[in-house]
C-alpha positions in Angstrom: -18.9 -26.4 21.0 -18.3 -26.0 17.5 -14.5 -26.0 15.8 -13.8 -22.2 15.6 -15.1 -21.9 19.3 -12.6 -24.9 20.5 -9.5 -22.7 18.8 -9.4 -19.9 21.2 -10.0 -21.4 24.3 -7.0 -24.1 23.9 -4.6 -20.6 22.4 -6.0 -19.0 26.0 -5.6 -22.5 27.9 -2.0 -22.2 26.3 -1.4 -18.7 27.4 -2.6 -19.2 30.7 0.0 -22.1 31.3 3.0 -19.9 29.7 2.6 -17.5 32.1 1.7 -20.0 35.1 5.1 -21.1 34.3 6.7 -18.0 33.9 5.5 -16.8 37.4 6.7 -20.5 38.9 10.1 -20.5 37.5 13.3 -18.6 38.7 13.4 -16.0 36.7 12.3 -13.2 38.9 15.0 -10.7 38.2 13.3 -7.7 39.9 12.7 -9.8 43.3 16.3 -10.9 42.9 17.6 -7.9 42.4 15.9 -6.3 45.3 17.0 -9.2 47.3 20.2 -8.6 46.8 20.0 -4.7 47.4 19.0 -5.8 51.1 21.7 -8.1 51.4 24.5 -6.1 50.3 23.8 -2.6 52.0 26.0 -0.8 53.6 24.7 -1.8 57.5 24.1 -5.0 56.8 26.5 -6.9 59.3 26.3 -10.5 58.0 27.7 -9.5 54.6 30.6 -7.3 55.1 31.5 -6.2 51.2 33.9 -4.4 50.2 31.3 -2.7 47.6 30.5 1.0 46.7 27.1 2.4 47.9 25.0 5.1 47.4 23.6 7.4 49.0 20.2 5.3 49.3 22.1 2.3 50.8 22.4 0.7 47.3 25.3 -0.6 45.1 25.6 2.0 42.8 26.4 1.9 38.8 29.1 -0.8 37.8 30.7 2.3 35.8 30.9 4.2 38.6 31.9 1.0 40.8 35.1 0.3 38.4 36.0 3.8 38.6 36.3 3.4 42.6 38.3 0.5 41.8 40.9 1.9 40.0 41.3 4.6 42.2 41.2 2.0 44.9 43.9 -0.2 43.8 46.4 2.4 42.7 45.7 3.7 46.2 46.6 0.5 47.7 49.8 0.4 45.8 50.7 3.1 47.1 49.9 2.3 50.6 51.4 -1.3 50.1 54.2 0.2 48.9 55.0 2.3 52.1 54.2 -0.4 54.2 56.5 -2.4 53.2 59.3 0.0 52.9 58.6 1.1 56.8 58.3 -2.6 57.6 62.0 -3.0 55.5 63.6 -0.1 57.6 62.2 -1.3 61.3 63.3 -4.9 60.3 67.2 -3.4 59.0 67.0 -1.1 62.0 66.5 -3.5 64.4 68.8 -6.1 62.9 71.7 -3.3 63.1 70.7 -2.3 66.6 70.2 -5.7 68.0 72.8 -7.3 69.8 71.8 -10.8 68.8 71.4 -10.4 65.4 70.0 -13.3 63.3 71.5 -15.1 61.0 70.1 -14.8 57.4 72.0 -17.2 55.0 71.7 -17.8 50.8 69.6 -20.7 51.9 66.8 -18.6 53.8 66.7 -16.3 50.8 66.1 -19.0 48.5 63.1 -20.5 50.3 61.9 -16.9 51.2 62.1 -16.4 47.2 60.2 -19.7 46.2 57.4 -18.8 48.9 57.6 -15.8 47.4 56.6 -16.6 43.5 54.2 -19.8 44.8 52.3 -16.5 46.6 52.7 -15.0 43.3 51.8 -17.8 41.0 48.3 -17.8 43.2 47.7 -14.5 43.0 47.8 -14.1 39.9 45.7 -17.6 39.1 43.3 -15.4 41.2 43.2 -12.4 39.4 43.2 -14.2 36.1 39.7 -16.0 37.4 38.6 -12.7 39.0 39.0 -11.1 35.4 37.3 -14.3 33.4 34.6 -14.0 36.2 34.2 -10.1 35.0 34.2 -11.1 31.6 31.6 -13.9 31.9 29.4 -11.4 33.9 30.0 -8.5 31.1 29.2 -11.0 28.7 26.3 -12.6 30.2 24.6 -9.9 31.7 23.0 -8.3 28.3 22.0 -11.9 28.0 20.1 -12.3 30.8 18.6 -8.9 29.8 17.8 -9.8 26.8 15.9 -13.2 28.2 14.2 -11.1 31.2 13.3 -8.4 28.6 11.6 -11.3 26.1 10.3 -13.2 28.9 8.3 -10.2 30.3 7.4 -9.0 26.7 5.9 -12.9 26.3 3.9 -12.7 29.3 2.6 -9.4 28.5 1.4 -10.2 25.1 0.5 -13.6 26.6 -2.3 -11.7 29.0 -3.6 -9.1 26.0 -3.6 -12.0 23.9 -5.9 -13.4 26.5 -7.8 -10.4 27.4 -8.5 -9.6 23.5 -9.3 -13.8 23.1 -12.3 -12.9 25.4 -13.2 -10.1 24.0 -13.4 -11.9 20.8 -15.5 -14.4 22.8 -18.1 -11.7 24.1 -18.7 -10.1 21.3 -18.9 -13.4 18.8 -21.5 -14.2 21.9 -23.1 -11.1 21.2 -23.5 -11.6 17.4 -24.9 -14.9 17.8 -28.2 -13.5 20.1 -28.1 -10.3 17.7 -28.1 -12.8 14.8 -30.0 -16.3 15.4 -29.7 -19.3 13.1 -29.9 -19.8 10.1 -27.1 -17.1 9.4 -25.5 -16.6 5.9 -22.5 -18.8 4.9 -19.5 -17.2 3.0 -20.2 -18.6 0.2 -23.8 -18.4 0.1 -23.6 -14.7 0.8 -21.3 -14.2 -2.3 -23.8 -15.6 -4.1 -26.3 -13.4 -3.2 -23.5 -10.4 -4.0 -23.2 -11.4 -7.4 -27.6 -11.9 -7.9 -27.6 -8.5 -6.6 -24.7 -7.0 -8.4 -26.2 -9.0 -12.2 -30.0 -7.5 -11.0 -28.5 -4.1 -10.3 -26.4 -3.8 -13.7 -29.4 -4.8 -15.1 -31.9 -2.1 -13.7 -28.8 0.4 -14.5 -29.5 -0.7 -18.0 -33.1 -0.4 -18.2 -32.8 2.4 -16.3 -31.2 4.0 -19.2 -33.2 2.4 -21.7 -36.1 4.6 -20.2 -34.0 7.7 -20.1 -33.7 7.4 -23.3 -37.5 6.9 -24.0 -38.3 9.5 -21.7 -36.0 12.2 -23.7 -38.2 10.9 -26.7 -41.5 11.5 -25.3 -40.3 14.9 -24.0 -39.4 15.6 -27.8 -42.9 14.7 -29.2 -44.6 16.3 -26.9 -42.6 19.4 -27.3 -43.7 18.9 -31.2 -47.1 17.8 -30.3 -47.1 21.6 -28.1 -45.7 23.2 -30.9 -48.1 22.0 -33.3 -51.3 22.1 -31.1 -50.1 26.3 -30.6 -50.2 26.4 -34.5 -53.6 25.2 -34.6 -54.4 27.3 -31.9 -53.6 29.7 -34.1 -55.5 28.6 -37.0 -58.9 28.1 -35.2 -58.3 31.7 -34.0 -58.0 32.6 -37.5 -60.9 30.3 -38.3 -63.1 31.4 -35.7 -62.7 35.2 -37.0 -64.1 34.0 -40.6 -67.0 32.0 -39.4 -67.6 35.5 -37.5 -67.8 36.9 -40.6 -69.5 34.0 -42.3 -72.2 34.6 -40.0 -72.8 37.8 -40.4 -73.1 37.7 -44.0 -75.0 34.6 -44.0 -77.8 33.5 -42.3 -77.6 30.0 -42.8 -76.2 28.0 -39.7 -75.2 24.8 -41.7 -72.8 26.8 -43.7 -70.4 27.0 -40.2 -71.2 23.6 -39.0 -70.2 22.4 -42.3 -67.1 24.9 -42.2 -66.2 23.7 -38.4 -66.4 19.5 -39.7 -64.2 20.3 -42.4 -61.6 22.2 -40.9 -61.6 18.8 -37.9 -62.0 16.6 -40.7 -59.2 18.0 -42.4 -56.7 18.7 -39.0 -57.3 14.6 -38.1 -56.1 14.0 -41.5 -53.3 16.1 -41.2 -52.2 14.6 -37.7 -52.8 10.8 -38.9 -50.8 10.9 -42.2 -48.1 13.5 -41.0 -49.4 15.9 -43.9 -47.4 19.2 -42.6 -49.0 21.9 -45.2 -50.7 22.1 -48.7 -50.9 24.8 -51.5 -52.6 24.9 -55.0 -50.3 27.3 -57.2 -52.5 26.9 -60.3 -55.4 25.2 -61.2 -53.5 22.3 -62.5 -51.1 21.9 -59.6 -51.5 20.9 -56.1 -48.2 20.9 -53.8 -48.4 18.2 -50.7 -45.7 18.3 -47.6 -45.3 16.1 -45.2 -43.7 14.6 -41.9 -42.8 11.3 -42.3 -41.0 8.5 -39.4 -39.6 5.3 -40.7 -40.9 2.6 -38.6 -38.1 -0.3 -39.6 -34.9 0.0 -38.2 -33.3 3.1 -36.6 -35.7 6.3 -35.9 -35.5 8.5 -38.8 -37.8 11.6 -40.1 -38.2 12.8 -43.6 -39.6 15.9 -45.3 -41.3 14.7 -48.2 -42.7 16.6 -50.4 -44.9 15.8 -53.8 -45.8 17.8 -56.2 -49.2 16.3 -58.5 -49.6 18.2 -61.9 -53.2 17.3 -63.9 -53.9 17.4 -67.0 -55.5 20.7 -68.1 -59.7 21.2 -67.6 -59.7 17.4 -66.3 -59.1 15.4 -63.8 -56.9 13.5 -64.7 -53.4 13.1 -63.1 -50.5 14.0 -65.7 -47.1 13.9 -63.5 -45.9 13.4 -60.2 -42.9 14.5 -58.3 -41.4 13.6 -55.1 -38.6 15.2 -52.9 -37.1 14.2 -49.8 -37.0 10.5 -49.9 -34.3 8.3 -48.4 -31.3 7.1 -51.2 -31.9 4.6 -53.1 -35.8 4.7 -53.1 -37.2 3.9 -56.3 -41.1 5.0 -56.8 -41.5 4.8 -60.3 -43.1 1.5 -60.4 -45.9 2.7 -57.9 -45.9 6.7 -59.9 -46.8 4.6 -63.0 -49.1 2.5 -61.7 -51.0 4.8 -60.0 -50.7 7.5 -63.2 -52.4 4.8 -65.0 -55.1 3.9 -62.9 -55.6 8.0 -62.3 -55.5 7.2 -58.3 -54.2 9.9 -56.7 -55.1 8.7 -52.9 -53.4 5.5 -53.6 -50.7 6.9 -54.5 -50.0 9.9 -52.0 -50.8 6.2 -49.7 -48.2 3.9 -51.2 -45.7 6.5 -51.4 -46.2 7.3 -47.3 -46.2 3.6 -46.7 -43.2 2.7 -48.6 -41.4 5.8 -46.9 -42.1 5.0 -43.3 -41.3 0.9 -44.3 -37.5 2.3 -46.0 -34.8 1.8 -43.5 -32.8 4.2 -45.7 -28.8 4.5 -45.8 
């Protein structure tokens, strides 16, 4: 039997014996007191008590009991009292009447006197014991009261103690064949808590880290609908000119040329971010487009370029851009470029140095 099981059955072999020894000793104030209700009634012959009874055969309250008394004695005053005042007229009438009167001297009175106040002296030694006896049971009886009331309050909790103890027992039996070995240690299963608390903060925080994602991709894809409707739109408006085309030409390849352009020119668009595109003039050609740093925090420009020639050629004169992050310096790729008349290299290296600028 293992140390925790070894506990409770030496509290309950402890128990056991207090209230063994409770119901062995003396102590049994009800039986006593019933005892003593049969002994003192009012037919009992062998006990003749000058007691108060009810109406049950019982002693009744000790309030009530030294109420009786006092009427009692001051009734036996008074009848003392008139006893002995008949008994002093008979004796002074017969001592008058009498022929043969006795002869009383100082002497006789004296004696009479001392036996008298010795008769005295014990009665009231008596009633001063009778008194301390009331006292000492006026005192004591709260007491005993008091003890009976603890005692019986002890061997109460002493049997629910026990009762509970195996309770306890049945239902630790009952985990252990719910529960075979090997079962969890306190420790070891605080352990696991905190695995499972550290692997739960940590799937709360990827958890959020996906949110987040997630409300990203919702975002593109909202562009990515709003864009593929605008090119809806635009092969709707394509579609009606190729209608036309064909009707006023003949030749197939012209739309086949017409449709690979128009992809050739949306994949463009969609790879390099380029938004929309205008020529003003001859000599001017206007470039916008979307652009998403790919350092550092997530950021979108609208950049726009502007590309002047040089009249009848083709040669590139100027350039200027808009919409770049602070503190971006292009003119050492603008003059290269300018020089070397490269104008995809440089709509390129502007793009690449954009999306590789952190910004502010």
């Amino acid at each position: 039997m293992s140390e925790p099981d070894k506990k409770p059955t030496a509290a309950l072999e402890t128990a056991q014996k207090l209230q063994a020894a409770l119901n062995k000793s003396e102590l049994h104030v009800v039986d006593s007191q019933r005892q003593f209700d049969a002994r003192t009634t009012a037919t009992d012959e062998a006990v003749r008590l000058p007691l108060a009874f009810g109406e049950s055969g019982g002693l009744v309250d000790p309030a009530s009991i030294s109420l009786d008394l006092t009427a009692q004695l001051a009734f036996f005053r008074k009848l003392k009292f008139q006893y002995l005042e008949q008994k002093a007229k008979d004796s002074y009438i017969k001592i008058i009447v009498n022929d043969d009167a006795p002869a009383i001297y100082a002497a006789d009175i004296e004696a009479q006197r001392e036996v008298n106040d010795k008769k005295k002296q014990e009665l009231k030694g008596k009633k001063l014991r009778l008194t301390e006896m009331y006292s000492n049971i006026r005192t004591l009886a709260p007491l005993v009261e008091q003890d009976y009331t603890r005692a019986k309050a002890l061997t109460d909790e002493s049997i629910d103690l026990a009762r509970k103890i195996l309770d306890s027992r049945l239902k630790l039996t009952r985990l252990r064949q719910a529960y075979p070995q090997p079962r969890l240690t306190v420790p070891s299963a605080e352990a696991q808590l905190d695995a499972q608390v550290e692997e739960m903060q940590n799937l709360e925080d990827r958890l959020q880290t996906l949110n987040e994602e997630v409300d990203g991709i919702k975002e593109k894809v909202k562009v990515g609908a709003r864009e593929v409707e605008r090119l809806r739109v635009e092969r709707g408006d394509v579609e009606k000119l190729v209608k036309q085309g064909k009707n006023d030409d003949e030749d197939a390849r012209v739309a086949q040329l017409y449709d690979w352009f128009t992809a050739a020119l949306v994949a463009h668009k969609y790879i390099h971010g380029l938004v929309s595109f205008t020529s003003p003039s001859e000599n001017e050609l206007h470039l916008l487009y979307d652009v998403q740093s790919t350092t550092g925090p997530a950021r979108r420009y609208r950049i726009s370029m502007v590309l002047l020639f040089v009249p009848n050629t083709r040669q590139l004169g100027d350039v200027q851009i808009a919409g770049l992050p602070s503190g971006s310096d292009m003119s050492d790729i603008i003059g290269a470029h300018i020089q070397a008349n490269d104008v995809p290299g440089l709509v390129a290296a502007v793009l690449q140095r954009a999306r590789g600028d952190q910004g502010p």
